[in-house]
C-alpha positions as protocol buffer text, in pm:
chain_id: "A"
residue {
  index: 1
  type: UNK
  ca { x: 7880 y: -7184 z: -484 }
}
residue {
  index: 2
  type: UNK
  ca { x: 7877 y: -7553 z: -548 }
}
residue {
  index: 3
  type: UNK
  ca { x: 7949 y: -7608 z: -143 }
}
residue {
  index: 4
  type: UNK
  ca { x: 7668 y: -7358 z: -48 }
}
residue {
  index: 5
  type: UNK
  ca { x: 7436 y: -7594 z: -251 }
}
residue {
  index: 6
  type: UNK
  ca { x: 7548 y: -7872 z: -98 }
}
residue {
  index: 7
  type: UNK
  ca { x: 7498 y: -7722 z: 258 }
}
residue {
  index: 8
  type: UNK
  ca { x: 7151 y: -7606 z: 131 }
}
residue {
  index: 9
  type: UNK
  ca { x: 7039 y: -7908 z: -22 }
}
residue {
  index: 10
  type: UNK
  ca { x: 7110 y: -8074 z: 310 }
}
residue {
  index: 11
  type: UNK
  ca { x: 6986 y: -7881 z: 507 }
}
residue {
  index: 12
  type: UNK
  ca { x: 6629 y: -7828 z: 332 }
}
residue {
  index: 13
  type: UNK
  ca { x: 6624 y: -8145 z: 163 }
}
residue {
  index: 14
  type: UNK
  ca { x: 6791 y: -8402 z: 500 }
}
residue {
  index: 15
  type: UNK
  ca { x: 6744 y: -8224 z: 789 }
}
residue {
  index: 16
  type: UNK
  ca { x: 6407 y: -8083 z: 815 }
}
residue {
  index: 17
  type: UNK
  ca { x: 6040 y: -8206 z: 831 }
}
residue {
  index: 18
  type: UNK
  ca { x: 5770 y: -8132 z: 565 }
}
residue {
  index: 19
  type: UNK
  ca { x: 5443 y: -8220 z: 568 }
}
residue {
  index: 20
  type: UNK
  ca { x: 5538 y: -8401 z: 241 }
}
residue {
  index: 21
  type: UNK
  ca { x: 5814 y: -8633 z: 397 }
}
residue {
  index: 22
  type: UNK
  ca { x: 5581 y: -8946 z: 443 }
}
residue {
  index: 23
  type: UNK
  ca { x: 5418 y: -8953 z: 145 }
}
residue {
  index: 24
  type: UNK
  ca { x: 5757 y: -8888 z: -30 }
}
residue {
  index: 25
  type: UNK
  ca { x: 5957 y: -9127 z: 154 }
}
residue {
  index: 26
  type: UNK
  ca { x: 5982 y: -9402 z: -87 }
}
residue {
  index: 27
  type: UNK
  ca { x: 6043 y: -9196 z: -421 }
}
residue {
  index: 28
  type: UNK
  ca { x: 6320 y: -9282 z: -669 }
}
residue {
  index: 29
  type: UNK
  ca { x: 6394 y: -8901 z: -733 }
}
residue {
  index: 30
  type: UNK
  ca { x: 6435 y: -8841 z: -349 }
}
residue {
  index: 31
  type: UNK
  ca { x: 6691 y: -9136 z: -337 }
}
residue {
  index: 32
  type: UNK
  ca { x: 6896 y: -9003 z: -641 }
}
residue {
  index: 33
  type: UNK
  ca { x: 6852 y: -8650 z: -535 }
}
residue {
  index: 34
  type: UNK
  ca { x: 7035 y: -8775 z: -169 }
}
residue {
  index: 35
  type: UNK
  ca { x: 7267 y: -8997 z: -298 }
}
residue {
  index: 36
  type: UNK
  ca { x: 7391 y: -8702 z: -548 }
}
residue {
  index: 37
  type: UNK
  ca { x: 7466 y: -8483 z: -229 }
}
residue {
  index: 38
  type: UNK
  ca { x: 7625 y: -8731 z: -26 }
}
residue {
  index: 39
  type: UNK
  ca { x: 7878 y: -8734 z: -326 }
}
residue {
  index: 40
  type: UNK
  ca { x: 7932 y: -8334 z: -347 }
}
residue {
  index: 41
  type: UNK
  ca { x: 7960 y: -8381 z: -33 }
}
residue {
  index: 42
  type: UNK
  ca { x: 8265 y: -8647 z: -28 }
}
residue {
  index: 43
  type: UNK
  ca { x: 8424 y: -8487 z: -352 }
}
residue {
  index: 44
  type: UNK
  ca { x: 8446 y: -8144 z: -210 }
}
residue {
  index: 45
  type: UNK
  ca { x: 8514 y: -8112 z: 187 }
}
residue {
  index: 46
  type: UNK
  ca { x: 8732 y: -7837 z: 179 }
}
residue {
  index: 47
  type: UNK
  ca { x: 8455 y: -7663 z: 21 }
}
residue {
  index: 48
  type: UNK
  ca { x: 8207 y: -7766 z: 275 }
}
residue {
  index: 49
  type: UNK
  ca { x: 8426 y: -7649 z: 562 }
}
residue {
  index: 50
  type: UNK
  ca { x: 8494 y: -7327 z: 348 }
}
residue {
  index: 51
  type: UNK
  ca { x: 8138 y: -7224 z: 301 }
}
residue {
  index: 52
  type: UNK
  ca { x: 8049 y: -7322 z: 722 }
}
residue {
  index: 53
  type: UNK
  ca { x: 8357 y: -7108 z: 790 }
}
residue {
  index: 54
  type: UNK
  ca { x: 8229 y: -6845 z: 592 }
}
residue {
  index: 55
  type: UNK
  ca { x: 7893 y: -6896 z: 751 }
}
residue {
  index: 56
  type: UNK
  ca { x: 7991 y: -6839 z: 1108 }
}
residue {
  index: 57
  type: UNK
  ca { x: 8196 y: -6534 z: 997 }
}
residue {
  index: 58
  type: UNK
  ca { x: 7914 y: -6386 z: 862 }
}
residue {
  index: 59
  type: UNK
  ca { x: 7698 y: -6454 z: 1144 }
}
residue {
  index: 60
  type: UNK
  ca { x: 7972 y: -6329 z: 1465 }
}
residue {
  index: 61
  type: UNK
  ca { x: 7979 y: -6008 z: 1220 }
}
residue {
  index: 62
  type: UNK
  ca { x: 7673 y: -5979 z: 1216 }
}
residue {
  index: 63
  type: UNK
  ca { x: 7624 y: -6021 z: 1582 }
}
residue {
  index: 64
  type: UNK
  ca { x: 7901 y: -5808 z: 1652 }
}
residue {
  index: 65
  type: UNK
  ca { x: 7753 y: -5534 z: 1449 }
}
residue {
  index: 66
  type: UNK
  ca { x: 7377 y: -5571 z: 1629 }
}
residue {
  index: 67
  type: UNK
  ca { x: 7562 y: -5490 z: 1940 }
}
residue {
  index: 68
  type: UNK
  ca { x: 7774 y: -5209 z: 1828 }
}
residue {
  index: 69
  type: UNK
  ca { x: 7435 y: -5045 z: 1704 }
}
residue {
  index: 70
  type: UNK
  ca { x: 7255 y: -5135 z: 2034 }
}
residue {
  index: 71
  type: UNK
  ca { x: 7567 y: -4935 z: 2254 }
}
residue {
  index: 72
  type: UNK
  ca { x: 7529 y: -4639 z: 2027 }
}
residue {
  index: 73
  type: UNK
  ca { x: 7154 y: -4645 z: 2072 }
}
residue {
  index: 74
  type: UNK
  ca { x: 7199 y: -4654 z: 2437 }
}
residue {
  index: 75
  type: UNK
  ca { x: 7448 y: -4445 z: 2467 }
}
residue {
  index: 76
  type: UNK
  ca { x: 7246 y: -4181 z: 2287 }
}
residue {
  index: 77
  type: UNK
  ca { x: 6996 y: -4234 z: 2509 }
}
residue {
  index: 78
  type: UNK
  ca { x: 7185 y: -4234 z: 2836 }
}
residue {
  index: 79
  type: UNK
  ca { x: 7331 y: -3864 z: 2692 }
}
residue {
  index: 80
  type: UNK
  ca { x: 7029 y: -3736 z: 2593 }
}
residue {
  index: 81
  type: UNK
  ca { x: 6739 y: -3859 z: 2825 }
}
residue {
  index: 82
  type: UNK
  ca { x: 6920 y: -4077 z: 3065 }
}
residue {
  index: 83
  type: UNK
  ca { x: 6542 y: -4060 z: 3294 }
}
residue {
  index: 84
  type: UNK
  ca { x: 6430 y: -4312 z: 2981 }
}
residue {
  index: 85
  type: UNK
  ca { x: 6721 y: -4545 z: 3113 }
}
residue {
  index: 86
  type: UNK
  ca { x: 6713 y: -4479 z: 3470 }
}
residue {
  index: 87
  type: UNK
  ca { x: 6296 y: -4537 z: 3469 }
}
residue {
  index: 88
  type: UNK
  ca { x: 6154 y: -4639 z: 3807 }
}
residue {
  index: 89
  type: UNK
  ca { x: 6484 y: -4735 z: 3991 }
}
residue {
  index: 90
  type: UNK
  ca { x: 6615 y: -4601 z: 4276 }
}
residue {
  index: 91
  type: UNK
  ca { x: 6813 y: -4293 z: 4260 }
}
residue {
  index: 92
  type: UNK
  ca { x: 7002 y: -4041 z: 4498 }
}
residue {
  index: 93
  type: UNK
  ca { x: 7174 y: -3698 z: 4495 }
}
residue {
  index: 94
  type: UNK
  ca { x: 7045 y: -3470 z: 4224 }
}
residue {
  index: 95
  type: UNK
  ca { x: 6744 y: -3416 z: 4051 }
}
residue {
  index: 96
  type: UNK
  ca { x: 6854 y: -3255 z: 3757 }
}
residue {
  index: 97
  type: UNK
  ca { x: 6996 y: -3564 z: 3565 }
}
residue {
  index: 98
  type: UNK
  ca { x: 7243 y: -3378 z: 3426 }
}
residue {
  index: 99
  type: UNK
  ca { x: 7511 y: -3659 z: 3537 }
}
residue {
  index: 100
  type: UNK
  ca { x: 7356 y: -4009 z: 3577 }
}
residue {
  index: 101
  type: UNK
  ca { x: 7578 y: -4296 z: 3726 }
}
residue {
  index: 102
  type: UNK
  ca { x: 7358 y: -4617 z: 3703 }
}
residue {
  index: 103
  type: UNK
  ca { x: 7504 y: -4890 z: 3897 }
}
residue {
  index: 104
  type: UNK
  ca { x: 7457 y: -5240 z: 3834 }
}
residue {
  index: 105
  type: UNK
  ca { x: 7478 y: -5468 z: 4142 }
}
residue {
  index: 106
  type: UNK
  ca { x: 7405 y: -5774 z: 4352 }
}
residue {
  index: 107
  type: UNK
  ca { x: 7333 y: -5746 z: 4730 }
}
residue {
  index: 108
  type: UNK
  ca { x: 7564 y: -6090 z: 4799 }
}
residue {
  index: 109
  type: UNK
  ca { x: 7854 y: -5963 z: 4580 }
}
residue {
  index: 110
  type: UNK
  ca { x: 8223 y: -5931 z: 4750 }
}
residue {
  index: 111
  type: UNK
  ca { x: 8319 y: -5648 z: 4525 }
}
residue {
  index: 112
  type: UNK
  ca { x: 7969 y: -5454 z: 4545 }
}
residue {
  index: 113
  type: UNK
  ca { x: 8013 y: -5499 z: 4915 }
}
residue {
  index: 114
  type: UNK
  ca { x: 8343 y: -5313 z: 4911 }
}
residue {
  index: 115
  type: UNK
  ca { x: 8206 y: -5049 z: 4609 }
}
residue {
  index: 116
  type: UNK
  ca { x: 7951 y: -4976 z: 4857 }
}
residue {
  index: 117
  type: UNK
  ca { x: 8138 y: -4785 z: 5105 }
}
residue {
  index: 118
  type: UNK
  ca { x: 8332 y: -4553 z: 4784 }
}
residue {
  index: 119
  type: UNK
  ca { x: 8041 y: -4481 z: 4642 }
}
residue {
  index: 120
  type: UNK
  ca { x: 7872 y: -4353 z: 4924 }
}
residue {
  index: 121
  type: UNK
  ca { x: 8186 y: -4140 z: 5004 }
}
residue {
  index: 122
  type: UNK
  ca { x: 8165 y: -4044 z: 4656 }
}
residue {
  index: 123
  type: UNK
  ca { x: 7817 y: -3925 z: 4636 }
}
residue {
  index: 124
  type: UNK
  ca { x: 7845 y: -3758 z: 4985 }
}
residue {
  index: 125
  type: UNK
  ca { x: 8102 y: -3503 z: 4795 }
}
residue {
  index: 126
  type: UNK
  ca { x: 7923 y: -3471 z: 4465 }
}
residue {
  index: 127
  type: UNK
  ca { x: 7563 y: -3578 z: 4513 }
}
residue {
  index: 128
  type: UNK
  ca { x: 7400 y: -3205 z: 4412 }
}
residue {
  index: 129
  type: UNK
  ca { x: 7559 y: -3266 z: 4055 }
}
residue {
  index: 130
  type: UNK
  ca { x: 7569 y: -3641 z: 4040 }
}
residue {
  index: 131
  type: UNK
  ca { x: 7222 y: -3881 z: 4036 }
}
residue {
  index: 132
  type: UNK
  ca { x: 7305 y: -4224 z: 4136 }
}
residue {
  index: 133
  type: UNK
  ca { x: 7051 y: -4520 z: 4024 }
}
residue {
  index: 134
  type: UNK
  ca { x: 7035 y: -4863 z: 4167 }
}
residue {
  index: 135
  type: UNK
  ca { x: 7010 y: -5168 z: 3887 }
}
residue {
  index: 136
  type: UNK
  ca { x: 6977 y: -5505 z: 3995 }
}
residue {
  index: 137
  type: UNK
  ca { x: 7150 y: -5742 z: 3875 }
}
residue {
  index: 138
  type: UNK
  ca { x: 7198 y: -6067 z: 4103 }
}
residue {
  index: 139
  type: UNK
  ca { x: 7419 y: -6319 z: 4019 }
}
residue {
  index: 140
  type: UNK
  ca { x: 7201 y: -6580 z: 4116 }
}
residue {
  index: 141
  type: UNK
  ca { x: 7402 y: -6877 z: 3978 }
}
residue {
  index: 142
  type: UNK
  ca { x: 7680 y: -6826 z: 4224 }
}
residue {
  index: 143
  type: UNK
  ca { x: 7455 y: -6649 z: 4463 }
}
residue {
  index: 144
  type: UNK
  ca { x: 7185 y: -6804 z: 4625 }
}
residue {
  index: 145
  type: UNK
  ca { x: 7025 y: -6502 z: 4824 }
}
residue {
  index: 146
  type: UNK
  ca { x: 7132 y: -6226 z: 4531 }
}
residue {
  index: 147
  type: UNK
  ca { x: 6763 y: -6276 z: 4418 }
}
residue {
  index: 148
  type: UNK
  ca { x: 6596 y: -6289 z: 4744 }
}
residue {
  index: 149
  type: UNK
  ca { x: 6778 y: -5950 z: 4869 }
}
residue {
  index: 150
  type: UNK
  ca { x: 6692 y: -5780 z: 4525 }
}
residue {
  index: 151
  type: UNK
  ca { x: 6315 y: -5848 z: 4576 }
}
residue {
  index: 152
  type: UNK
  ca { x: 6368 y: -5720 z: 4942 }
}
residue {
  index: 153
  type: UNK
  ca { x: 6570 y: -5435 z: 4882 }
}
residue {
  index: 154
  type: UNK
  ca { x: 6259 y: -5342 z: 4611 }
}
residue {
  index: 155
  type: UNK
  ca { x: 5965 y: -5388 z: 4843 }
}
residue {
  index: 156
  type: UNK
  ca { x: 6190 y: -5120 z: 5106 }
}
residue {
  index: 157
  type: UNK
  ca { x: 6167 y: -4901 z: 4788 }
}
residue {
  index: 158
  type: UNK
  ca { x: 5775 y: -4929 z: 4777 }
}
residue {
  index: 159
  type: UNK
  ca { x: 5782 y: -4754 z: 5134 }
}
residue {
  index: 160
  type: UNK
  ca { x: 6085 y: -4450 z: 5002 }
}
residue {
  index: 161
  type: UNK
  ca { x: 6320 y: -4665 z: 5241 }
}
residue {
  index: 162
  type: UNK
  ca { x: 6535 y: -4823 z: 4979 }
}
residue {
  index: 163
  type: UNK
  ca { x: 6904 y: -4667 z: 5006 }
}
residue {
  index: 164
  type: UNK
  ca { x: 6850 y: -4744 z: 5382 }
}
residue {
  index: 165
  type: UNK
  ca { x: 6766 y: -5117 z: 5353 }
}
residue {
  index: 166
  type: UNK
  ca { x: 7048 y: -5116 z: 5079 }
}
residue {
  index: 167
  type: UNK
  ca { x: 7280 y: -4992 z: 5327 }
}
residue {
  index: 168
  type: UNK
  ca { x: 7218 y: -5221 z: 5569 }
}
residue {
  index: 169
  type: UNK
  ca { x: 7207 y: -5518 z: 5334 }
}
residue {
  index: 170
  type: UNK
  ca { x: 7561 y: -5466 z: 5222 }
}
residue {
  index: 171
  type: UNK
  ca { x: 7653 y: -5380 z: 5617 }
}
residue {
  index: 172
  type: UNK
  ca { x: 7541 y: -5710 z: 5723 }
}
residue {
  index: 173
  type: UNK
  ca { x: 7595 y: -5924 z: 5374 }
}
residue {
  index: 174
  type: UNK
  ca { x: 7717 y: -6234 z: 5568 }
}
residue {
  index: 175
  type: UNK
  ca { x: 7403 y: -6277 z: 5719 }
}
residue {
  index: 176
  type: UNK
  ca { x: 7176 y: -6234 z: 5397 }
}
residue {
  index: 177
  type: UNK
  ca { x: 6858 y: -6428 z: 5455 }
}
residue {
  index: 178
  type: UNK
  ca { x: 6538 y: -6439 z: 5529 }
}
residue {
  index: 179
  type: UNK
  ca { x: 6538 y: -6320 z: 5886 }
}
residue {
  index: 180
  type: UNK
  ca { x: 6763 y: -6042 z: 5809 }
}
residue {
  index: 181
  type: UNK
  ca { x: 6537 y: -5912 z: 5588 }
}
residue {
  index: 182
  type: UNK
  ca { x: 6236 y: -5900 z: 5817 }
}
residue {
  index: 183
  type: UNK
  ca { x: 6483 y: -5784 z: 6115 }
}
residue {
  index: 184
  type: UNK
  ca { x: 6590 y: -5464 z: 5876 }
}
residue {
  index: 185
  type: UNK
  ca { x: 6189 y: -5375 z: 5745 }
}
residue {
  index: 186
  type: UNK
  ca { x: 6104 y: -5405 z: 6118 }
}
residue {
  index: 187
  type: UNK
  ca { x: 6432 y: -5149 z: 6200 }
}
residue {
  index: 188
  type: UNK
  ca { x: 6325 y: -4977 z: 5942 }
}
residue {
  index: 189
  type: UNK
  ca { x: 5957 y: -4946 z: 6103 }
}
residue {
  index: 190
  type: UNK
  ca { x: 5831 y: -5033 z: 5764 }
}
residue {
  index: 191
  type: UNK
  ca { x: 5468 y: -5177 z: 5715 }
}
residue {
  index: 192
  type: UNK
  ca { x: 5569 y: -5575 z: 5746 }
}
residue {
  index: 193
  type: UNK
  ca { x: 5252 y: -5645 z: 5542 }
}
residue {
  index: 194
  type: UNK
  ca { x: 5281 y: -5476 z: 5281 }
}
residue {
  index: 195
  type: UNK
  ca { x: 5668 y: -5547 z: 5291 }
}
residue {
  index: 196
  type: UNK
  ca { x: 5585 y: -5936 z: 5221 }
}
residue {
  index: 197
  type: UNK
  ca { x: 5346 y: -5876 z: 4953 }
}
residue {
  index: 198
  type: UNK
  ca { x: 5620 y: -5656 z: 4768 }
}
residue {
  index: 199
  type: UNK
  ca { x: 5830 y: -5874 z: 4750 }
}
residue {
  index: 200
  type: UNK
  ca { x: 5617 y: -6122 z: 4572 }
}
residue {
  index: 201
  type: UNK
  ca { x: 5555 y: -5855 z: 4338 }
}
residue {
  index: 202
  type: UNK
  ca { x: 5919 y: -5743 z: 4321 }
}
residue {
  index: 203
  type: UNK
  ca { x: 6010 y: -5998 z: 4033 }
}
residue {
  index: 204
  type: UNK
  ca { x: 5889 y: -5816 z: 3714 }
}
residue {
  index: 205
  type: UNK
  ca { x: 6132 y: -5489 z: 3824 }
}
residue {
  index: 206
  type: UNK
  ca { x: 6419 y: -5707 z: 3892 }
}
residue {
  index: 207
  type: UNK
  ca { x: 6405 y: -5950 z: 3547 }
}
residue {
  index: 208
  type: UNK
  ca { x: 6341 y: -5614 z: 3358 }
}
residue {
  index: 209
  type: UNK
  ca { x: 6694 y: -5489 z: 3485 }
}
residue {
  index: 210
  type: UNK
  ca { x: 6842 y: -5855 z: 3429 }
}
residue {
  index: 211
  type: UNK
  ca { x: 6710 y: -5800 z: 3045 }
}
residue {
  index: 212
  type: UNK
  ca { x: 6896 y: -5460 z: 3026 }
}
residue {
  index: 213
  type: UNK
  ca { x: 7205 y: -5573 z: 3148 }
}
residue {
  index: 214
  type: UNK
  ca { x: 7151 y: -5915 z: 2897 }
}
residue {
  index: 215
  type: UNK
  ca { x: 7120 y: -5633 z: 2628 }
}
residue {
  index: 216
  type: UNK
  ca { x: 7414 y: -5461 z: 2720 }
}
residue {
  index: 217
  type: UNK
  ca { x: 7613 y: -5776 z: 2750 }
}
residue {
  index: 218
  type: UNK
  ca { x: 7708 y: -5763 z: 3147 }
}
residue {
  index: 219
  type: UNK
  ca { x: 7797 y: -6015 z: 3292 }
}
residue {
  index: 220
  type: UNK
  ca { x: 7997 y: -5954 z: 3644 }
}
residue {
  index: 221
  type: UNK
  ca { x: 7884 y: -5690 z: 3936 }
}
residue {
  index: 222
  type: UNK
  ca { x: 7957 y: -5390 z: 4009 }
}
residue {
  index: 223
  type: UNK
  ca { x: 7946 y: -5264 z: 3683 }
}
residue {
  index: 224
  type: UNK
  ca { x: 7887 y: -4868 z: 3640 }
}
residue {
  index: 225
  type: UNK
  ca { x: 7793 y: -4641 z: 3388 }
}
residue {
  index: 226
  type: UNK
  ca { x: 7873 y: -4252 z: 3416 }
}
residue {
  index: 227
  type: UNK
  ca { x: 7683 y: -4072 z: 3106 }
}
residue {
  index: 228
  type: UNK
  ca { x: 7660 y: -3609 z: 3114 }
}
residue {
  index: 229
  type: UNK
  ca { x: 7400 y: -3507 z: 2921 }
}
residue {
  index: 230
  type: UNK
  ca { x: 7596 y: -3151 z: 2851 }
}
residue {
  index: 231
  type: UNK
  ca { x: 7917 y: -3292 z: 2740 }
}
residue {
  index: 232
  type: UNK
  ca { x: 7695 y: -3619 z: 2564 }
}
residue {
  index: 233
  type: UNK
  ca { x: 8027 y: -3800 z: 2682 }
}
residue {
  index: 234
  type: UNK
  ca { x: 7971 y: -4178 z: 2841 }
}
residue {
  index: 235
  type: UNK
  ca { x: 8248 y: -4397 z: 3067 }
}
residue {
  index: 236
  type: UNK
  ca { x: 8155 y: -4752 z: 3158 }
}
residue {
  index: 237
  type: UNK
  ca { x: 8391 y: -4925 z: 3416 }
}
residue {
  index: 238
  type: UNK
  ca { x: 8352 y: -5214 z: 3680 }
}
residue {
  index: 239
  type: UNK
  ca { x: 8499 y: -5329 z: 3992 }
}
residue {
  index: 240
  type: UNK
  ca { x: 8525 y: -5146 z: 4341 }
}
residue {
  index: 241
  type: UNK
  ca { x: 8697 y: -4812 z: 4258 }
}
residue {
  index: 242
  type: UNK
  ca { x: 8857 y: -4583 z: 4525 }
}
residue {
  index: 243
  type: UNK
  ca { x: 8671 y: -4281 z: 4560 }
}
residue {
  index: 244
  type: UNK
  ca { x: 8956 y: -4077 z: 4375 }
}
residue {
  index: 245
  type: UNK
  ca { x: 8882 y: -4369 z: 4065 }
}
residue {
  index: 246
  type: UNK
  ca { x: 8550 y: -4214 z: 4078 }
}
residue {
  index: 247
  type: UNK
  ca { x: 8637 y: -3867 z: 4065 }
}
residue {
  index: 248
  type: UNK
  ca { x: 8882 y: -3906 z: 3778 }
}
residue {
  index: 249
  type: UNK
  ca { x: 8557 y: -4092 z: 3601 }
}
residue {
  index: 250
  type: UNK
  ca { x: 8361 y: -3777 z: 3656 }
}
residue {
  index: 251
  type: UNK
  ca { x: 8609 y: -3554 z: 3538 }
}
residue {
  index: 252
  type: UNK
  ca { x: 8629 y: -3760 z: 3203 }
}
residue {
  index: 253
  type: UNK
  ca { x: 8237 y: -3746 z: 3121 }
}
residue {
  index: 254
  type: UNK
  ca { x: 8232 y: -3365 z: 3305 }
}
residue {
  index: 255
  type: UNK
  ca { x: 8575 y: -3266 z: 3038 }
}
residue {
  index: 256
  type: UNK
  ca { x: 8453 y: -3163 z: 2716 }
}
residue {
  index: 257
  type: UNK
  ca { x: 8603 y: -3245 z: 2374 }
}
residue {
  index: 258
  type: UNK
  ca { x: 8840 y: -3019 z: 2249 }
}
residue {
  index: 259
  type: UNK
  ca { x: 8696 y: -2973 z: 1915 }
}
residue {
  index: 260
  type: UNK
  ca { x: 8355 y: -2942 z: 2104 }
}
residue {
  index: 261
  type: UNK
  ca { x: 8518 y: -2640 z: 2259 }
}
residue {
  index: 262
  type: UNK
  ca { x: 8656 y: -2484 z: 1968 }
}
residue {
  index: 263
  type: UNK
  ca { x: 8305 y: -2521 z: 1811 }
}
């Protein structure tokens, strides 16, 4: 108790600005009032670095609780209206939502390169009971044209040619750029106007995924998340999985609980 008054008194009474300060500066109490502090202070340090301990604790508890309750929102979400997740992204394969893989990637990532090619094997074999939905999430600070593909790979989706640009952005990912990008719209036959102006407008989609991926505390591409909305069961996993990998995921979220069917 005595150190949390120290650290209090500091803190309200040192380290902060009130619109009292100047006129205040000068008075006797003030003085006597700081010099008593400084000597809690120097009498009790282990008490001080107690109570800051104790502080922090508190605080990555805190945090770490915040989180746990925002993955049990989403996850409740994701197995009961994953379309509220999913929202205006891309998606493939079915239409039922039943199963909803959301995959989080960047356009100039190695390892989503090399996802690329399972996943598209893997939705090939089980795309009428599996929807598939693009996030982007460019990792611009190692990066440089993760950002720039995103918008372009967005403004394709304004014209319902999105999976097809996306292929061919991940085909040709050592030439990412802004002449690639015209070269595939034009390929693509897709109205080169309007293609520009999307991407301009592209940003607000993009930093909207970047804020659900903050929230969910990802940080490295390709990260996936497999939810069923009949078993309510949820996998999350990253890295470029063989297309087996991705089957055995399926089977998890597709296998219900035992006591689920017992009940």
């Amino acid at each position: 108790m005595l150190a949390f008054f120290a650290v209090l008194l500091l803190s309200t009474g040192l380290w902060s600005c009130t619109p009292e300060d100047d006129a205040q500066a000068d008075s006797p109490a003030d003085k006597e009032l700081e010099e008593q502090v400084l000597e809690i202070i120097r009498n009790n340090p282990e008490a001080i670095l107690e109570a800051v301990q104790k502080y922090q604790q508190e605080q990555q508890q805190a945090q770490q609780e915040q989180q746990q309750a925002i993955a049990q929102e989403f996850q409740q979400t994701m197995t009961t209206n994953p379309k509220e997740v999913v929202g205006d992204a891309p998606v493939m394969g079915s239409e039922d939502f039943k199963v909803v893989l959301i995959e989080f990637s960047d356009f100039e990532c190695p390892f989503c390169a090399n996802a690329h090619s399972s996943i598209k094997t893997f939705m090939e074999k089980n795309g009428d009971t599996v929807t598939l939905a693009y996030k982007h999430l460019p990792l611009q600070q190692i990066h440089p044209q993760a950002i720039p593909a995103a918008q372009a790979s967005w403004a394709a989706h304004q014209q319902d040619k999105f999976w097809e640009y996306h292929d061919r952005l991940f085909e040709s990912q050592n030439q990412l750029g802004d002449r690639l990008y015209e070269e595939i719209a034009q390929e693509l036959d897709l109205n080169l106007e309007k293609f520009q102006a999307d991407i301009i407008a592209a940003e607000p989609t993009i930093q909207k995924d970047l804020e659900l991926a903050q929230q969910l505390q990802l940080n490295g591409t390709p990260f996936f998340i497999l939810a069923s909305t009949e078993t309510g069961k949820m996998e999350t996993f990253s890295g470029a999985l063989t297309p087996e990998e991705y089957e055995a995921k399926l089977s998890l979220v597709n296998t219900p609980d035992a006591k689920s069917e017992t009940e």
